[in-house]
C-alpha distance (Angstrom), angle and dihedral (degrees) to the residues before:
residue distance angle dihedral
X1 . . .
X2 3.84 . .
X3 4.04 81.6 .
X4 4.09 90.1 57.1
X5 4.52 92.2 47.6
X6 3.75 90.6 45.6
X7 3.51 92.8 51.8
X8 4.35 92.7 39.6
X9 3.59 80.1 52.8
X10 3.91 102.7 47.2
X11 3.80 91.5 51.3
X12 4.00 89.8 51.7
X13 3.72 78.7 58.0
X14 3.16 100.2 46.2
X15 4.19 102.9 43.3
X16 4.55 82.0 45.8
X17 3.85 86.2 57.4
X18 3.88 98.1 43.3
X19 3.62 92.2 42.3
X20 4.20 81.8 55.9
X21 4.01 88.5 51.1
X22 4.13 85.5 52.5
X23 3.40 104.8 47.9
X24 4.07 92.4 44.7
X25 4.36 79.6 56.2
X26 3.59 87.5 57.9
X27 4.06 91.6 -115.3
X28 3.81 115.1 164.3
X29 3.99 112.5 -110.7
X30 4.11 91.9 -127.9
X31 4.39 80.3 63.6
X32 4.11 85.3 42.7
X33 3.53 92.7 53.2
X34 3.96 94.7 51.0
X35 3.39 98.2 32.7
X36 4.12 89.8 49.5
X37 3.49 88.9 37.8
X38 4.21 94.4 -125.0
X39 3.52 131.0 119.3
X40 3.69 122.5 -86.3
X41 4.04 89.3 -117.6
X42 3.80 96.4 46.9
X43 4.17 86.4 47.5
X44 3.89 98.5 50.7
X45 3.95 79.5 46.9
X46 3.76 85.0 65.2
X47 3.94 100.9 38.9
X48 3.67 92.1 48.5
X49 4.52 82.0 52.2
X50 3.87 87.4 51.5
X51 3.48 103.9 44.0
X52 3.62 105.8 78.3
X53 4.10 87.2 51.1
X54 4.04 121.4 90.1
X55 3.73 109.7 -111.8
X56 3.54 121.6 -133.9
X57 3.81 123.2 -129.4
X58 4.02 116.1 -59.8
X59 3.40 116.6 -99.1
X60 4.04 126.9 -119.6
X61 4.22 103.3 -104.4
X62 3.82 97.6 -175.5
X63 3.22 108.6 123.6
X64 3.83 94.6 -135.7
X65 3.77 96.0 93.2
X66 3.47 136.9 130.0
X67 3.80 121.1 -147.4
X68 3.98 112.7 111.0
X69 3.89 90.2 -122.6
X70 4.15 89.3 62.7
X71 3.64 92.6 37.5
X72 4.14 87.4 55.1
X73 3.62 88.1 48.5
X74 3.32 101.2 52.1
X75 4.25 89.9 44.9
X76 4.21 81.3 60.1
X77 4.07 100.0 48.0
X78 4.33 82.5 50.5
X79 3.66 86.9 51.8
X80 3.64 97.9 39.8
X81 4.11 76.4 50.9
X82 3.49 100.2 46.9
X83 4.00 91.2 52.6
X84 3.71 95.2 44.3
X85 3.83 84.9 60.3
X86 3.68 99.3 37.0
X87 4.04 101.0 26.6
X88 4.36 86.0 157.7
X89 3.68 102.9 41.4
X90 3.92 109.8 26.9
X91 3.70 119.8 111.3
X92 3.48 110.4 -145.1
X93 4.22 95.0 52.0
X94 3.29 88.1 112.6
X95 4.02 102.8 54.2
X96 3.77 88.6 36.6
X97 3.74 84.7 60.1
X98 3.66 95.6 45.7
X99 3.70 95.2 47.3
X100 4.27 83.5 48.3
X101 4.02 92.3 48.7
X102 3.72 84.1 43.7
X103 3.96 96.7 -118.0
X104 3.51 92.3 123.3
X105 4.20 126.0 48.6
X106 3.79 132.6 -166.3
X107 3.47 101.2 -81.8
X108 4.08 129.7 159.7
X109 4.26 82.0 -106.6
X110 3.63 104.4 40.9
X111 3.58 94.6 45.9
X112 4.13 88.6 47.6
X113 4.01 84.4 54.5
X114 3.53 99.7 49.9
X115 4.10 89.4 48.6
X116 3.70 79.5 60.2
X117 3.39 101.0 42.3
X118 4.39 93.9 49.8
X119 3.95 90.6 38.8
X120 4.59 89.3 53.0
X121 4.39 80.3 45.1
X122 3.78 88.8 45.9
X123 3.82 90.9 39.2
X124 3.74 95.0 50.5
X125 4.26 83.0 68.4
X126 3.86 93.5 -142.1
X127 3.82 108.5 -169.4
X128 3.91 90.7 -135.3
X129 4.34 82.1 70.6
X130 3.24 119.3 94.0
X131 3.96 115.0 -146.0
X132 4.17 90.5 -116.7
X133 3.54 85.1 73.0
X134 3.84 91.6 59.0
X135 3.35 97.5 39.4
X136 4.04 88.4 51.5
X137 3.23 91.7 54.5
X138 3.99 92.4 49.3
X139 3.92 88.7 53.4
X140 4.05 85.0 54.3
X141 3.36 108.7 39.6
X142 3.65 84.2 49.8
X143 3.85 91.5 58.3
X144 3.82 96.9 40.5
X145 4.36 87.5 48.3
X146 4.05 89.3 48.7
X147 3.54 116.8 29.9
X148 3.99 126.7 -150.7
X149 3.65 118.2 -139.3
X150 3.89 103.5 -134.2
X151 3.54 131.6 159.2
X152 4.06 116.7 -86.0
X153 3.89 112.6 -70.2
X154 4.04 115.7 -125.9
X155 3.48 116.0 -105.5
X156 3.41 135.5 14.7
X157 3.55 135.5 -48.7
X158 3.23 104.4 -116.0
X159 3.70 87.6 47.2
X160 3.64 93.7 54.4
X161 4.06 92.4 42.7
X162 3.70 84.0 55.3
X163 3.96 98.4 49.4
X164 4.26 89.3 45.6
X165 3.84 85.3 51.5
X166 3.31 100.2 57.3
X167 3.99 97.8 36.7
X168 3.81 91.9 46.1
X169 3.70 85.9 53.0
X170 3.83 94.4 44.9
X171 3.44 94.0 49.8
X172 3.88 97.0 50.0
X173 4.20 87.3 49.3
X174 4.05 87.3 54.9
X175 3.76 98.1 37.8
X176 3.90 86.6 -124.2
C-alpha cells in the first residue's frame, strides 16, 4: 500500500515539475493539460502556483541527447507507442504498465528488459509499425550501448525521463 501512495505521490511531482518546464517554453495550458494528461482547471491551478517563482534557464528538448535518464525516457514513450498500436500482441504491455502504475522503476535491469521486450515487438515486423519506431529505437539503443560523457543534465531524472517520454512519443504521432 505504502508502494501505491509513494508512487501517487511521485507522479504529482513529477506532472508539477513538467508542467514548470512547459509553461517556461511558452506552451498553452489547454496543450499542458493533454499532453500531462490533467484537467485544464487542476493545470491553471498549478501555473497560477508557479508564476510568482523565478524560472531557471530552459532546458534543451531535442531529442538528440545523451544522458542515460533521457535515453530511458525516450525507450518508455516507444513502448508506450508500440502498445498503443499493438495493445493485443506487443511484448512489453506488461512492463510498460508496471513502469505506468509505478511497480516497476528505472533501474540498470528493468530498463535492459524492456530493450528486449521493444526490440522482440520491433523484431516481430508487425505491419501496424511504422519504421520511425525502429529507427527510434536504433538511435537509443545506440546511446544506452555507448555512452557519451556530457556534463550533468538540469533537473532531475525523473523529470527528464518524463519530458523524453512524452516528446519521443509526440514526435513518433507527428512523424517529426
Amino acid at each position: 500500500m505504502n508502494e501505491v501512495i509513494r508512487a501517487g505521490e511521485e507522479m504529482r511531482a513529477l506532472r508539477a515539475e513538467m508542467i514548470k518546464v512547459f509553461v517556461r517554453f511558452g506552451w498553452t495550458q489547454d496543450r499542458i493539460a493533454r499532453l500531462t494528461g490533467m484537467s485544464q482547471p487542476a493545470v491553471s491551478k498549478q501555473v497560477a502556483k508557479y508564476k510568482q517563482e523565478e524560472a531557471p534557464p530552459p532546458q534543451d528538448l531535442s531529442l538528440d541527447q545523451h544522458d542515460v535518464p533521457w535515453l530511458e525516457g525516450r525507450l518508455w514513450g516507444l513502448a508506450e507507442e508500440i502498445v498503443e498500436v499493438s495493445p493485443d500482441t506487443a511484448h512489453c504491455a506488461r512492463h510498460v504498465h508496471a513502469v505506468a502504475r509505478g511497480r516497476k522503476r528505472f533501474t540498470p535491469q528493468h530498463v535492459d528488459e524492456l530493450r528486449r521486450l521493444v526490440e522482440e515487438d520491433l523484431r516481430r515486423r508487425d505491419p501496424a509499425l511504422p519504421r520511425s519506431f525502429r529507427d527510434a529505437y536504433d538511435r537509443i539503443s545506440r546511446g544506452l550501448d555507448v555512452p557519451v560523457r556530457t556534463a550533468a543534465a538540469p533537473g532531475p531524472a525523473s523529470v527528464r525521463r518524463a519530458l523524453a517520454c512524452q516528446i519521443q512519443r509526440e514526435r513518433l504521432r507527428h512523424g517529426s
